[in-house]
C-alpha positions as CSV (number, residue, x, y, z in Angstrom):
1,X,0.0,0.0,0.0
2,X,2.0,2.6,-1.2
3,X,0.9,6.2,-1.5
4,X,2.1,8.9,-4.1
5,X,1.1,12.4,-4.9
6,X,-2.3,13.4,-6.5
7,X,-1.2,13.8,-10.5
8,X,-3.5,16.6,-10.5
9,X,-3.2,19.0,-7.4
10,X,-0.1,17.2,-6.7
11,X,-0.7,18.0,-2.9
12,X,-2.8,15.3,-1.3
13,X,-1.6,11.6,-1.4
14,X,-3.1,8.9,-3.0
15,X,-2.7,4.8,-2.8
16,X,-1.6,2.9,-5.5
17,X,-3.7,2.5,-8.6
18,X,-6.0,5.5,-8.1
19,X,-4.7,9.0,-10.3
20,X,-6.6,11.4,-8.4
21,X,-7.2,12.5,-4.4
22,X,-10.6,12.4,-3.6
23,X,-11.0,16.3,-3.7
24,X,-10.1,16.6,-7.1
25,X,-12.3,13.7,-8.0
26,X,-15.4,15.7,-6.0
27,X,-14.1,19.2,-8.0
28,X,-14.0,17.3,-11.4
29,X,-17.7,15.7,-10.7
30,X,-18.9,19.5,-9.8
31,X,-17.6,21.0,-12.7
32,X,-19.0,18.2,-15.3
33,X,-22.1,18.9,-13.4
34,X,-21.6,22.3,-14.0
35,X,-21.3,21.8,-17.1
36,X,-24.3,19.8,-18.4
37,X,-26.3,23.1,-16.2
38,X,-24.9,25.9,-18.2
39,X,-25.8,23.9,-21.7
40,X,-29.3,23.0,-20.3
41,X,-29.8,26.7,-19.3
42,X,-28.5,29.9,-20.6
43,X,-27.8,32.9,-19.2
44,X,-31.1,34.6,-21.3
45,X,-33.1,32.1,-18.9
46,X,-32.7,33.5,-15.7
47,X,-32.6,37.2,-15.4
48,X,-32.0,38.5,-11.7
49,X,-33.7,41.8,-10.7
50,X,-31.7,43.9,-8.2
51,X,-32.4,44.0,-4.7
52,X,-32.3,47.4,-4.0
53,X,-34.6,49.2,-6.2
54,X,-36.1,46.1,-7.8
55,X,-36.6,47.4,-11.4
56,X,-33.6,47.0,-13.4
57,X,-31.8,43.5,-14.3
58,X,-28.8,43.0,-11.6
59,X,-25.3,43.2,-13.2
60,X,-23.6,39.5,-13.7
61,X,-22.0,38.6,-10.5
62,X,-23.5,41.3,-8.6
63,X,-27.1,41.7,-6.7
64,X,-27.5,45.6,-7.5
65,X,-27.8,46.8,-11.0
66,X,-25.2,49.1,-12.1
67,X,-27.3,52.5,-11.2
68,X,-27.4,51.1,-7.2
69,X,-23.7,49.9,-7.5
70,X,-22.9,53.6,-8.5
71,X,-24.7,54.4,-5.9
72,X,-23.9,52.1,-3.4
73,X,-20.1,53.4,-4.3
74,X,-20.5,57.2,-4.1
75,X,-22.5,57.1,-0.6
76,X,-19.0,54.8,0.4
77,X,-17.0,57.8,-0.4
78,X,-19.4,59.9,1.1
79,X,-19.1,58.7,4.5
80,X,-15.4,58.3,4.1
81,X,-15.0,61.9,3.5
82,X,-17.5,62.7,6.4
83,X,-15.1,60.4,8.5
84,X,-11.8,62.0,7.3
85,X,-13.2,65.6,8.5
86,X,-14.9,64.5,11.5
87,X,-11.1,63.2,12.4
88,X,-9.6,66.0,11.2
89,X,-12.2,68.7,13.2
90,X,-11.2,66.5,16.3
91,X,-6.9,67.0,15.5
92,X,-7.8,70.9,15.5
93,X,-9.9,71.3,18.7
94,X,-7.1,68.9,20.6
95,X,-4.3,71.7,19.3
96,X,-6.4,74.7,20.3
97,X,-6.8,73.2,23.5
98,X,-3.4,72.7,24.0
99,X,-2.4,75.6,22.6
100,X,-4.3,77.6,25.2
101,X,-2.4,76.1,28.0
């Protein structure tokens, strides 16, 4: 019963007689799988709707369409800018006050 490297990930070991670890075996079954899915359906089959304003079509790999993501982005830098001059307001009042003494 000797054991030698998986041919394909060549990290996991394997007895003699078998070619491939058993997770590369499970990842090669879920990608044939896969497979036979994305000829059964097609990408025209299954529009998603985003979640946020739920009007427009979602944008492939994403769950807002692109209006929300722009959106979703802008408010980000928003609040990072509010949090950037909150911090620097507090820097200023901490130098007046020591300034004072």
């Amino acid at each position: 019963m000797a054991l030698h490297k998986c041919s394909k990930c060549e990290l996991n070991y394997v007895r003699d007689g078998e070619e491939f670890c058993d997770v590369c075996k499970r990842e090669m079954k879920r990608a044939k799988m896969r497979g036979r899915r994305a000829e059964e359906e097609t990408d025209e089959d299954e529009i998603i709707i985003c979640t946020e304003c739920g009007e427009a079509p979602a944008v492939h790999g994403s769950e807002l369409c692109s209006f929300c993501l722009k959106e979703q982005k802008r408010q980000a830098e928003l609040e990072k800018a509010a949090d950037m001059d909150k911090d620097f307001d507090e820097e200023i009042e901490i130098e007046d006050a020591s300034e004072e003494d």
